[in-house]
VOBA-1610 file (N, C-alpha, C; in pm, whole numbers, padded with zeros to 5 digits, always signed):
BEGIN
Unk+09337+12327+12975Unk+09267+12264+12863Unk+09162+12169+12918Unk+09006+12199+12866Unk+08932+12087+12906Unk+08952+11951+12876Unk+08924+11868+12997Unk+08954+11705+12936Unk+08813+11661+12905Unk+08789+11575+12837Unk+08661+11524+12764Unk+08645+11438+12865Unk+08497+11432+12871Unk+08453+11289+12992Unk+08422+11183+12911Unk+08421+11167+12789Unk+08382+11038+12735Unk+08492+10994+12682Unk+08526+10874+12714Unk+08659+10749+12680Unk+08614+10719+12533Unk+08672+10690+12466Unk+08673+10660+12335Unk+08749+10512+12301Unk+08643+10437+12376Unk+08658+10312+12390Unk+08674+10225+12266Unk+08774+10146+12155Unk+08711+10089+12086Unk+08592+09979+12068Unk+08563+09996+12006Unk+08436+09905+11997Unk+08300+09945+12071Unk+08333+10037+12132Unk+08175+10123+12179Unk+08140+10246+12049Unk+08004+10277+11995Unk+07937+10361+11948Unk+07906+10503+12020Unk+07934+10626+11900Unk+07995+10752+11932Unk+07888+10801+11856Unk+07835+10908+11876Unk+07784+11026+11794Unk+07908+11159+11770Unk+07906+11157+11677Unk+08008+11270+11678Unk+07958+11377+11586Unk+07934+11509+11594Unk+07924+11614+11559Unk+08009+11763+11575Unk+07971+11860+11525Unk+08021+11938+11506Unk+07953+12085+11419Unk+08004+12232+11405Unk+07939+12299+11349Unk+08002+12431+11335Unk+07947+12523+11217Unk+08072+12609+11193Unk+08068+12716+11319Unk+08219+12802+11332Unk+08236+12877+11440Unk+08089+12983+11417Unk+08057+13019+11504Unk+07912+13155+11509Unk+07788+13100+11384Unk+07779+12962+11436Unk+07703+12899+11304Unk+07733+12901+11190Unk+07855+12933+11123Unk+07888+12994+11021Unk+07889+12906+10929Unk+07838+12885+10808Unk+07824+12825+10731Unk+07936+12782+10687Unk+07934+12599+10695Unk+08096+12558+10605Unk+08128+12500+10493Unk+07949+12459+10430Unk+07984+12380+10306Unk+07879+12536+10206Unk+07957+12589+10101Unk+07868+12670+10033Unk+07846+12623+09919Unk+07888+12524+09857Unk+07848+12396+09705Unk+07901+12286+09692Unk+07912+12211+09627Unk+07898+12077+09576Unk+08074+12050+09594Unk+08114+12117+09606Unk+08282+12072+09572Unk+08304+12077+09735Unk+08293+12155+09811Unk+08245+12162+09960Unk+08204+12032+10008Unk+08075+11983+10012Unk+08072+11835+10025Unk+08130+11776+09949Unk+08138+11785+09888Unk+08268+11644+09811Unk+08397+11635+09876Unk+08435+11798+09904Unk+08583+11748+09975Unk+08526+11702+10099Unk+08414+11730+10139Unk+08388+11644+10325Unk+08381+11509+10281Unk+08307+11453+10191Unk+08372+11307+10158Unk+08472+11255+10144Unk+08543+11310+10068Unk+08731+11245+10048Unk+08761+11229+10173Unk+08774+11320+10265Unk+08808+11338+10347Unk+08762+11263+10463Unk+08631+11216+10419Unk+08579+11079+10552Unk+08652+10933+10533Unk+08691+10928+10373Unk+08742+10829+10308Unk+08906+10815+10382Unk+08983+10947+10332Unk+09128+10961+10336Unk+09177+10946+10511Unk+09071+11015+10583Unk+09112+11060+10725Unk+09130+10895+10846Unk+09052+10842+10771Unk+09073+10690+10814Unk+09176+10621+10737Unk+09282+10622+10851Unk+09386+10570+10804Unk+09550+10643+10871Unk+09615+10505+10897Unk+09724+10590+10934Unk+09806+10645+10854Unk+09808+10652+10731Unk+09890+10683+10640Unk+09839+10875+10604Unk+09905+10927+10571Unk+09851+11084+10535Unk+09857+11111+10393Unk+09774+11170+10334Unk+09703+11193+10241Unk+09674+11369+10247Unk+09706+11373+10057Unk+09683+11496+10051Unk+09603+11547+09896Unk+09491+11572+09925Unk+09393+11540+09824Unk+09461+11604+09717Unk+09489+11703+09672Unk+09524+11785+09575Unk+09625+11663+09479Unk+09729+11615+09545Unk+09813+11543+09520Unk+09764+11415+09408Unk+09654+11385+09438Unk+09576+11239+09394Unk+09518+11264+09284Unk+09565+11168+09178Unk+09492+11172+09061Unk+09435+11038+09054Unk+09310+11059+08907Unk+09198+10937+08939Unk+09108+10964+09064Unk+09062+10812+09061Unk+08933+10776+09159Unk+09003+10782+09364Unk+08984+10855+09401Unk+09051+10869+09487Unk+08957+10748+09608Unk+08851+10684+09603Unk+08841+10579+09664Unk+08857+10447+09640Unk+08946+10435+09530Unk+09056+10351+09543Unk+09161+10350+09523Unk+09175+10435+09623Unk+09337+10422+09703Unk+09350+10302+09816Unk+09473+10240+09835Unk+09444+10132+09911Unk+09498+10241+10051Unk+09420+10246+10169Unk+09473+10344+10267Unk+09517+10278+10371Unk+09575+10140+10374Unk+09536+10062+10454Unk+09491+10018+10559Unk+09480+09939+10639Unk+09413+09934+10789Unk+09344+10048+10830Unk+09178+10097+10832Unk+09136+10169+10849Unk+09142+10201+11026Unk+09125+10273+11097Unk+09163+10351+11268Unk+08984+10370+11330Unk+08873+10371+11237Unk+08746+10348+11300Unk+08701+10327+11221Unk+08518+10293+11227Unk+08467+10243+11151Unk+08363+10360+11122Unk+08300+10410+11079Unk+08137+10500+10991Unk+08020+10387+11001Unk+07945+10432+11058Unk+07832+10387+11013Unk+07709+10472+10945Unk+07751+10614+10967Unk+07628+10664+10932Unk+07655+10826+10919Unk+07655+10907+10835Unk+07706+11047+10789Unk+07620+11129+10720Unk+07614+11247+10790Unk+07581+11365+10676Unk+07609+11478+10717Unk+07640+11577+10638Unk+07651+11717+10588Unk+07596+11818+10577Unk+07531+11941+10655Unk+07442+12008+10628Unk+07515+12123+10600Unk+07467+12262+10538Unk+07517+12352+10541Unk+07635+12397+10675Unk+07588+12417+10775Unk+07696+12479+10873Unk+07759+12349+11008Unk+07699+12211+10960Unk+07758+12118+11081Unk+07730+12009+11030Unk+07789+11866+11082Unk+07803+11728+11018Unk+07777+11639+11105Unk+07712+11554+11092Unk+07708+11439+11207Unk+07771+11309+11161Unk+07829+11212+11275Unk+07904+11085+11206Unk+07879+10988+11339Unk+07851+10886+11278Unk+07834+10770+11403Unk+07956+10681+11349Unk+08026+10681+11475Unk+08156+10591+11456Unk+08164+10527+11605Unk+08223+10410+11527Unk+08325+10300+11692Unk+08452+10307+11594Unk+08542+10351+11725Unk+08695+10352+11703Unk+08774+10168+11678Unk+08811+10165+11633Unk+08873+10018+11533Unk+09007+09991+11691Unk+09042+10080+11732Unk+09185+10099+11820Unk+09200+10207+11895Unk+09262+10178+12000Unk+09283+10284+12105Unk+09375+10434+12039Unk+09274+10535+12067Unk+09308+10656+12069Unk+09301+10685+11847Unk+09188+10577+11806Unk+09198+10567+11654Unk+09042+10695+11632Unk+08980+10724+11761Unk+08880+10849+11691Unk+08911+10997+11639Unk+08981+10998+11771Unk+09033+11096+11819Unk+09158+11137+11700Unk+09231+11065+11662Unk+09312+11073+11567Unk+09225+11100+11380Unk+09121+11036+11415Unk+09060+11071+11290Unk+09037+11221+11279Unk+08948+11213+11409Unk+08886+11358+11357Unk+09012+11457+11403Unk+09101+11468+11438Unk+09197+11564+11394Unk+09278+11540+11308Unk+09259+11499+11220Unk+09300+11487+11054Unk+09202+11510+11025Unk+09094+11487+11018Unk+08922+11489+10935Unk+08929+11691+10981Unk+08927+11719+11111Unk+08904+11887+11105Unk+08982+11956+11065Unk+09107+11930+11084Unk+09217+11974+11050Unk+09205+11983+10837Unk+09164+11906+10785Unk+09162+11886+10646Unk+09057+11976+10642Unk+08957+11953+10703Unk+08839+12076+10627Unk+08842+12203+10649Unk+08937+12199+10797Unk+08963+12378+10796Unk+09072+12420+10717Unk+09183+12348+10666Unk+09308+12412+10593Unk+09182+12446+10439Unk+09137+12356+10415Unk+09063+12321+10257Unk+08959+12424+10308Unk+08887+12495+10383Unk+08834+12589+10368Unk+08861+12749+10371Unk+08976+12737+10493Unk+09051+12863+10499Unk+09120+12860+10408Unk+09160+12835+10267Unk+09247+12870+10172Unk+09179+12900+10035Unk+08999+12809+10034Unk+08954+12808+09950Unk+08896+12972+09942Unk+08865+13008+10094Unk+08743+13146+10075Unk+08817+13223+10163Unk+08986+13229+10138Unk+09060+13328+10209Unk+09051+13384+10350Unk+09024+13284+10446Unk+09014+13321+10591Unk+09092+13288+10686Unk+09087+13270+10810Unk+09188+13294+10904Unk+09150+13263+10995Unk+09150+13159+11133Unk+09143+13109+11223Unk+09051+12973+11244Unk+08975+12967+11333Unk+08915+12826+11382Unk+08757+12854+11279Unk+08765+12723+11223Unk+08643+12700+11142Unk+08519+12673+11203Unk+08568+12580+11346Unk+08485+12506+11418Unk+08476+12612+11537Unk+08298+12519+11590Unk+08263+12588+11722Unk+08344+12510+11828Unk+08458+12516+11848Unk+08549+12464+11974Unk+08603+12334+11917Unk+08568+12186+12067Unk+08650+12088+11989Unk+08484+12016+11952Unk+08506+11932+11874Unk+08372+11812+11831Unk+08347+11810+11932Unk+08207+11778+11906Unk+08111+11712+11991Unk+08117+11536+12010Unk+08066+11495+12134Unk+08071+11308+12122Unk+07933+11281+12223Unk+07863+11219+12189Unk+07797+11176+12271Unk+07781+10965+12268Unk+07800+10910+12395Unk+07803+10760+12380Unk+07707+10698+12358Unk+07697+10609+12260Unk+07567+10584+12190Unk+07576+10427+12300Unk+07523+10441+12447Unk+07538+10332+12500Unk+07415+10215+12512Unk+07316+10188+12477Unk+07239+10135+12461Unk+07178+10156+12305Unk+07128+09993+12277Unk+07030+10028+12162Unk+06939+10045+12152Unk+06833+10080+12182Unk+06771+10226+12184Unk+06803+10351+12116Unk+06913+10396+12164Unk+06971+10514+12124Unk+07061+10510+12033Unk+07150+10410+11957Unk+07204+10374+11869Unk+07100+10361+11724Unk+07026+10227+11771Unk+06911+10259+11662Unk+06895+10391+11604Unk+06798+10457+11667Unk+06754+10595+11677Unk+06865+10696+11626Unk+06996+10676+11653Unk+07086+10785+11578Unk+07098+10762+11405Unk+07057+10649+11353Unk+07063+10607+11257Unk+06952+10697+11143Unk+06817+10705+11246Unk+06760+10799+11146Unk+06763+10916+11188Unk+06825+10928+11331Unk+06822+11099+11295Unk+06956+11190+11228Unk+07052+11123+11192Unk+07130+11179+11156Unk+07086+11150+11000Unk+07026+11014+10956Unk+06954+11018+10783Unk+06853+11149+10786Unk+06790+11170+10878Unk+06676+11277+10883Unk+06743+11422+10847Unk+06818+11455+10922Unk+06908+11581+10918Unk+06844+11718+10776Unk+06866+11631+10652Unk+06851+11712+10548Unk+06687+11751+10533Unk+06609+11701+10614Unk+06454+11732+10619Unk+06433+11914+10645Unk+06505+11921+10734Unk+06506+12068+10762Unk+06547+12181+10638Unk+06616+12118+10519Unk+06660+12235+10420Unk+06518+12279+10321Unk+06444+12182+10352Unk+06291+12168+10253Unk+06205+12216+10323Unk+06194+12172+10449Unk+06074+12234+10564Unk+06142+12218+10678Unk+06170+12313+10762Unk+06245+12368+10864Unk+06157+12335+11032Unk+06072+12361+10958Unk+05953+12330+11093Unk+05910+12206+11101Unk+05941+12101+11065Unk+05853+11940+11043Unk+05815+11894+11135Unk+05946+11916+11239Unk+05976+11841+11369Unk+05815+11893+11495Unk+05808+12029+11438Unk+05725+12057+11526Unk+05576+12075+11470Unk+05543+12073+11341Unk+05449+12104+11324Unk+05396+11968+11185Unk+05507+11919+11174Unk+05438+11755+11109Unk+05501+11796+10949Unk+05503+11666+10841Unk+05540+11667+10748Unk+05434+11722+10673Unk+05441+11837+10614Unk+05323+11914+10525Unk+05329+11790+10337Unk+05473+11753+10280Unk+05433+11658+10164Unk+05538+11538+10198Unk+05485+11402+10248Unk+05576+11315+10270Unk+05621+11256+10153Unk+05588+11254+10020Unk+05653+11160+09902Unk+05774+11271+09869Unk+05774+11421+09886Unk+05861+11503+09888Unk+05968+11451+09926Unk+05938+11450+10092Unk+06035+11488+10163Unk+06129+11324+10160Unk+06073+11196+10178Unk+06114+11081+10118Unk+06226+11081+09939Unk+06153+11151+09869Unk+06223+11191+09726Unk+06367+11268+09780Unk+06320+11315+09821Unk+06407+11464+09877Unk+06563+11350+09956Unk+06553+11297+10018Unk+06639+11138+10125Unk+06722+11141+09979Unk+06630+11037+09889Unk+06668+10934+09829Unk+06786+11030+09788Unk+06742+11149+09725Unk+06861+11210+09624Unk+06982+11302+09706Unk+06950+11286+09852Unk+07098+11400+09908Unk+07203+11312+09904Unk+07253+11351+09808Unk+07400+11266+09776Unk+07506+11274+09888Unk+07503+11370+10004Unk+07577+11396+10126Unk+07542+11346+10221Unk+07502+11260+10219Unk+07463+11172+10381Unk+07482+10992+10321Unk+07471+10908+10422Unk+07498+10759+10365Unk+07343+10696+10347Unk+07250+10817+10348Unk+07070+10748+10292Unk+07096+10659+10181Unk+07166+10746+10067Unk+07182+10623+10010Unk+07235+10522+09992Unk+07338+10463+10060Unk+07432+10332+10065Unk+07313+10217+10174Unk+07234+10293+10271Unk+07171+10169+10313Unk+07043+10154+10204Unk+07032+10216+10082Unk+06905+10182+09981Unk+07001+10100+09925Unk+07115+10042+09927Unk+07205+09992+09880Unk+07238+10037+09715Unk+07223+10189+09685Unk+07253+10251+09573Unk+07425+10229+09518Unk+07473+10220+09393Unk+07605+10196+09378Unk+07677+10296+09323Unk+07754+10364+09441Unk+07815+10460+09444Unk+07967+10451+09499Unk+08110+10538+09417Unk+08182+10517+09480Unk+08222+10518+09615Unk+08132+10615+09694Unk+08120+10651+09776Unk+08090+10609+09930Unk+08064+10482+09825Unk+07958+10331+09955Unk+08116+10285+10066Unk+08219+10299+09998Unk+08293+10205+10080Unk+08316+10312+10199Unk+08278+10469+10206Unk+08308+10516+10387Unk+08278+10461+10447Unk+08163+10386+10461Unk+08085+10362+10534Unk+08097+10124+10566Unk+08119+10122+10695Unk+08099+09993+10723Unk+08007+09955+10821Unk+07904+09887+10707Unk+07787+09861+10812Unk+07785+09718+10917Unk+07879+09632+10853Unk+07951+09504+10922Unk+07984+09562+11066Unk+08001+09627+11112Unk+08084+09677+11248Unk+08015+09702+11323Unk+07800+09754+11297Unk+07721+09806+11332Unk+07641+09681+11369Unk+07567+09679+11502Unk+07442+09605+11487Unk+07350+09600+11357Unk+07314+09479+11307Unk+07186+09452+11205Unk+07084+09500+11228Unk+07035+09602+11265Unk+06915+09706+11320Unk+06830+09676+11176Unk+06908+09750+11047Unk+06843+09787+10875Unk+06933+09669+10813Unk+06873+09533+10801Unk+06931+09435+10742Unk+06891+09460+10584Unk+06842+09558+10548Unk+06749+09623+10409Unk+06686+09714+10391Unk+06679+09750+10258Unk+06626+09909+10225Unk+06532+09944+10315Unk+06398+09791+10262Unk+06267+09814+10350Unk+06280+09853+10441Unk+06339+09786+10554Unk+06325+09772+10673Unk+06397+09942+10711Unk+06503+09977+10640Unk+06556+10101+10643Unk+06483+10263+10619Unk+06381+10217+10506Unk+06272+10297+10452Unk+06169+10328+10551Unk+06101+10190+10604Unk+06034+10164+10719Unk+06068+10272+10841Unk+06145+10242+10842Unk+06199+10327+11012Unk+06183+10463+10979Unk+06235+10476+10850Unk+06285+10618+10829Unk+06122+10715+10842Unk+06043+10602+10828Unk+05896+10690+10769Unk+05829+10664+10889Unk+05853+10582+11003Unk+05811+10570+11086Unk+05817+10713+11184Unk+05932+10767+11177Unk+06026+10851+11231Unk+05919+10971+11163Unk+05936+10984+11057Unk+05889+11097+10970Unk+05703+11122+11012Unk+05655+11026+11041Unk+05481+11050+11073Unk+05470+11020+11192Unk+05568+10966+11294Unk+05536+10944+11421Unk+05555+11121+11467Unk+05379+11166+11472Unk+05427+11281+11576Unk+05424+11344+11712Unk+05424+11182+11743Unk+05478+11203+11950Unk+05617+11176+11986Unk+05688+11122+11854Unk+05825+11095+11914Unk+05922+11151+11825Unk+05961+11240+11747Unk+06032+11266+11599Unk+06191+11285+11689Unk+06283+11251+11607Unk+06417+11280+11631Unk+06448+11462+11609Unk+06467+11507+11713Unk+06498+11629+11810Unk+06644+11673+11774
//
């Protein structure tokens, strides 16, 4: 069994990703991302949880003492990105095998299939300087740019009030919790745990568009 070279230090910053086995597409509608939300909510936490089970508002459940922290999430058709620091030793690693483990039972049962959902184990990369911490912030907000115009990265934003419109409303990523929009949804995410990089929308908007028309440096 391969051993991972990156320690999963608490209190150090993680990129964590992932994507379906043979690219295979893992969210196909709205109930799809939604269960990848519960599930960012429920999976933090030592207690186990079983969505079906839960009636009402299922983010407030008290789950207690959360095992890492979110700073920053989204969802694309076939893979997900998540910036997390682990809260406690060996508390990532424990997430995301409850977090994969939940989306592959909840997908292999929903569309009748059979084996590994995922391309191997997650991905991690150490977000060890800020620089590169910053910077994961909008490229994982960026992510959904590609479902509107696929080519941006390389050939420039053809309508930017679009593709900005386009942010505000993907309800599957945390774009909107740093516009500070009020959603149940706001509490995955703890921005207290994160450097003050986006102390505000502006400053959040700012970057994001900086990112979006800068075309010598775009997030890759």
């Amino acid at each position: 069994m391969a051993i991972r070279k990156t320690s999963f230090v608490p209190g150090e910053y993680f990129h964590i990703y992932n994507r379906g086995n043979d690219k295979r597409q893992i969210f196909h509608d709205a109930s799809d991302y939604y269960h990848f939300l519960k599930l960012l909510y429920l999976s933090n936490s030592h207690k186990n949880f079983v969505i079906r089970d839960i009636e009402g508002d299922i983010y407030s459940i008290d789950r207690g003492n959360p095992i890492i922290n979110i700073g920053a999430y989204c969802a694309m058709p076939n893979h997900f990105h998540l910036l997390i620091t682990p809260i406690e030793e060996g508390g990532l690693s424990k997430f995301m095998q409850k977090f994969s483990t939940g989306l592959s039972m909840y997908y292999n049962a929903k569309y009748s299939r059979t084996g590994s959902l995922f391309e191997g184990k997650f991905k991690a990369e150490h977000a060890s300087n800020d620089t590169y911490l910053k910077y994961l912030f909008s490229y994982i907000h960026l992510n959904p740019i590609k479902l509107i115009q696929k080519d941006w990265k390389e050939n420039g934003i053809k309508d930017l009030n679009k593709c900005v419109e386009y942010l505000r409303k993907y309800y599957f990523s945390s774009y909107s919790d740093y516009l500070n929009q009020l959603r149940p949804e706001r509490i995955i995410i703890n921005r207290t745990a994160f450097p003050d990089y986006l102390p505000n929308e502006k400053v959040f908007e700012k970057e994001i568009l900086d990112w979006l028309v800068n075309t010598e440096a775009r997030p890759m």
